[in-house]
C-alpha positions as CSV (number, residue, x, y, z in Angstrom):
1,X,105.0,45.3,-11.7
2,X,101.7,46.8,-10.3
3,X,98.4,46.1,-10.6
4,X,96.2,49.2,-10.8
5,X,92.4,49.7,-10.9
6,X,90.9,50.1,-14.1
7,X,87.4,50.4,-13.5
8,X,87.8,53.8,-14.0
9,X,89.4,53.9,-17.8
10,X,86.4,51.1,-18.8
11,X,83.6,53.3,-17.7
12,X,85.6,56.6,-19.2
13,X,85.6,54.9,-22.6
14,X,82.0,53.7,-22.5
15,X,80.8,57.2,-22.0
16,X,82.7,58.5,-24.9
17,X,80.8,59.0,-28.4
18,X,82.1,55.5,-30.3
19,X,83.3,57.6,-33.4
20,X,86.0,59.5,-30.9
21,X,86.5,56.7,-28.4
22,X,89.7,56.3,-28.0
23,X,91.6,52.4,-27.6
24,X,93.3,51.3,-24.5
25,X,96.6,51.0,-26.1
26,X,95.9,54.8,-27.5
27,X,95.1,56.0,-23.6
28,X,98.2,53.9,-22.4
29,X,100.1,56.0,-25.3
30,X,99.1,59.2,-23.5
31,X,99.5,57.8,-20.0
32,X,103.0,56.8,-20.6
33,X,104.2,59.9,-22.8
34,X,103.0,62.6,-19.9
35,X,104.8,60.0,-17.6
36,X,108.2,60.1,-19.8
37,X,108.2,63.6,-20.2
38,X,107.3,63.9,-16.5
39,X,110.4,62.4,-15.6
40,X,114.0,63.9,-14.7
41,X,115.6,60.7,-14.8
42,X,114.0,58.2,-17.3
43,X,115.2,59.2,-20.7
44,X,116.8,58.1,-23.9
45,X,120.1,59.3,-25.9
46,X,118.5,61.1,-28.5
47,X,116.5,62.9,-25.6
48,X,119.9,63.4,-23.4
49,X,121.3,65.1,-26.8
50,X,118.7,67.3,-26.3
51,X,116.8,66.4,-29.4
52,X,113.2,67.9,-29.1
53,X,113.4,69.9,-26.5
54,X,112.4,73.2,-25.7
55,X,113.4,75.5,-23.6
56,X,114.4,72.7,-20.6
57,X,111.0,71.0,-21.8
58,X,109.9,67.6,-23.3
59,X,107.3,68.4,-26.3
60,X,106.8,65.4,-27.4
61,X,107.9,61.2,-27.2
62,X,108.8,59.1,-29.8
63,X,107.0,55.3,-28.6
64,X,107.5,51.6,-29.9
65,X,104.6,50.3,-30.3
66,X,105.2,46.1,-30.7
67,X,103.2,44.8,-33.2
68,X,102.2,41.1,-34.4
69,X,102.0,40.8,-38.1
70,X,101.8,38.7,-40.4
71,X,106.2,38.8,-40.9
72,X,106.3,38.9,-37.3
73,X,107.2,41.1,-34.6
74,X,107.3,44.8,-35.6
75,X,108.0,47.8,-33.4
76,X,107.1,51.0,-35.5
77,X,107.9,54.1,-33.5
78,X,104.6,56.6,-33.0
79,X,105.7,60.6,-32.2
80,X,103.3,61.6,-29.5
81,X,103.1,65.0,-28.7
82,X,102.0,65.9,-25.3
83,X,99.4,68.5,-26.5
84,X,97.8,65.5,-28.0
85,X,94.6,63.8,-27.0
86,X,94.5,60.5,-26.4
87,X,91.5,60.1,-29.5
88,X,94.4,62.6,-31.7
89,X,96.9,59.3,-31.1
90,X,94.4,56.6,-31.6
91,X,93.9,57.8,-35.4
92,X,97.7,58.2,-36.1
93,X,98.1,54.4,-34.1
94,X,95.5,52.8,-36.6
95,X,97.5,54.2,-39.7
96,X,100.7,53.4,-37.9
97,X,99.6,49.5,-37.6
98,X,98.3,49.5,-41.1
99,X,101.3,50.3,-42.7
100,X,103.0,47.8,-40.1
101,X,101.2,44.7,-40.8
102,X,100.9,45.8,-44.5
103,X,104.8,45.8,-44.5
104,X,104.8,49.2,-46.0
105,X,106.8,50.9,-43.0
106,X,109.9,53.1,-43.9
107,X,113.5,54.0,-42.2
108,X,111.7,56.7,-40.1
109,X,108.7,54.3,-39.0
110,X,111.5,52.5,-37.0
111,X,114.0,54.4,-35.4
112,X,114.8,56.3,-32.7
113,X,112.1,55.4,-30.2
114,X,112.8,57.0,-26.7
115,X,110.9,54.2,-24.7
116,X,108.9,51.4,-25.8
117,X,104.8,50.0,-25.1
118,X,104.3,46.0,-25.5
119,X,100.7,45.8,-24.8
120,X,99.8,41.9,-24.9
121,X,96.2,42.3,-23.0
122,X,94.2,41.1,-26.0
123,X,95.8,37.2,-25.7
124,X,95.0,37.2,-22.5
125,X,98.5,38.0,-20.9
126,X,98.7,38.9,-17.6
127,X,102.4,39.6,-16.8
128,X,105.4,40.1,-19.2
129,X,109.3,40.9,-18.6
130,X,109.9,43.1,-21.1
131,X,113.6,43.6,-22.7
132,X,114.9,47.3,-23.4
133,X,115.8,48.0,-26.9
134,X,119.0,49.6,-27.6
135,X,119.3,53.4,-27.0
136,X,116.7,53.5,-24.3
137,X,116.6,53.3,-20.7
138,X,113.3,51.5,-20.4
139,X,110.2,49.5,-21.4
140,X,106.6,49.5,-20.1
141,X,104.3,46.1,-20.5
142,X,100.5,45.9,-20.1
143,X,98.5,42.8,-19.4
144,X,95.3,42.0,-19.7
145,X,92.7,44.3,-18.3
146,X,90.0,41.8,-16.7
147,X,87.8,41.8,-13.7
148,X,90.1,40.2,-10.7
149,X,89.3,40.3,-6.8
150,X,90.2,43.9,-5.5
151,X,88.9,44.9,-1.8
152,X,86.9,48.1,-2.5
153,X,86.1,50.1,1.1
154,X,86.8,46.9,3.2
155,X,84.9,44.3,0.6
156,X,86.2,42.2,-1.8
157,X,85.1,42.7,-5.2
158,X,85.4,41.9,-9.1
159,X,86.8,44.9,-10.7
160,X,88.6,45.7,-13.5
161,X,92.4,45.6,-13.2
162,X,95.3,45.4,-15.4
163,X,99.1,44.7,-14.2
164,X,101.6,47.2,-15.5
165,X,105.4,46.5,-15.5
166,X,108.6,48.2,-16.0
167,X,111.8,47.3,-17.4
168,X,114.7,49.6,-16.6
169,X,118.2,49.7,-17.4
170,X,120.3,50.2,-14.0
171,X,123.5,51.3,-15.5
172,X,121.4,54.3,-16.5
173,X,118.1,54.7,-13.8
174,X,117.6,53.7,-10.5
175,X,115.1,51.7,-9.5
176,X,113.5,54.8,-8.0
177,X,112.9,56.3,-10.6
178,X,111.2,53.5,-12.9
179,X,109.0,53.1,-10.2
180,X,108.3,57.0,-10.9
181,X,106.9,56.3,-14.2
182,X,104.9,53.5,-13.4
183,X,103.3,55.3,-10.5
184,X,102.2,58.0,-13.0
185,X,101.2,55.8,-15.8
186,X,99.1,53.9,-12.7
187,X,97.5,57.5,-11.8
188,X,96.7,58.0,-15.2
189,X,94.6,55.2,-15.7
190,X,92.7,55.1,-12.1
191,X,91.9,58.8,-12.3
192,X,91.0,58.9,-15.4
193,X,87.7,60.9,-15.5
194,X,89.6,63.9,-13.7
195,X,92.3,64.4,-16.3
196,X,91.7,67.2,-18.2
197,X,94.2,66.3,-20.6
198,X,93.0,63.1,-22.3
């Protein structure tokens, strides 16, 4: 678990048009896709069968997304591809959760995720301790992003933070290497406004 400064990613959204503005889970999306495919040692079976890969090269990540519905917990599984901007996966999330909580998700809404987002921020959850589903070798968590003390060039300020963890499965990555991926997800979200790639 880190905690990473947000303040960043909240002024980033506010200065985007409101019909393109893209959601926090949609940017977290992006942010941990580029971090997955980033990675030489954080992958899943379907990816170490070489499944949708070209040429050496990640194209794209195939994410659980948990979602409350009405039935329950749901965990429909969003293709991302990295050529994608983060307002691109926002419109296929919305659809995604629509058929989700409408209970109108099929076979291929559900399988084979590579790695899987559990973004509880919205009740107010801080930290989480996510389990990894079957078939991959980790799980990211987001709590909630909220103004906490951070010291700012030697002064102690409210700014907007949110606490990150990753689960990892050892018999497959080191710890090392988890702490890769969170470290990128991290500078994803701080440096926001100088990725050219959102």
């Amino acid at each position: 678990t880190r905690l990473f400064d947000a303040h960043g990613l909240v002024e980033w959204r506010k200065s985007q048009e409101s019909v393109v503005r893209p959601s926090v889970t949609a940017l977290l999306l992006k942010a941990l896709a580029n971090s997955y495919a980033g990675s030489k040692s954080v992958h899943s079976e379907r990816h170490l069968n070489l499944a949708n890969i070209n040429d050496g090269k990640i194209t794209s990540v195939r994410i659980g997304v948990a979602t409350d519905t009405p039935r329950g917990l749901v965990v429909p599984v969003l293709e991302v591809e990295l050529s994608q901007t983060a307002s691109q996966i926002g419109l296929q999330l919305v659809e995604l959760v629509a058929l989700a909580r409408g209970g109108n998700l099929g076979i291929d809404h559900v399988k084979e995720a590579d790695i899987t987002l559990s973004n509880l921020g919205a009740y107010g959850v801080d930290f989480g301790q996510p389990i990894i589903p079957p078939g991959q070798s980790a799980m990211v968590f987001v709590g909630a992003l909220k103004k906490r003390p951070m010291v700012i060039k030697e002064q102690v300020v409210a700014r907007e933070t949110v606490y990150i963890t990753i689960a990892s499965d050892h018999r497959v990555i080191d710890g090392a290497a988890a702490a890769g991926i969170l470290g990128m997800i991290g500078e994803f979200v701080e440096l926001i406004s100088e990725n050219s790639l959102v």
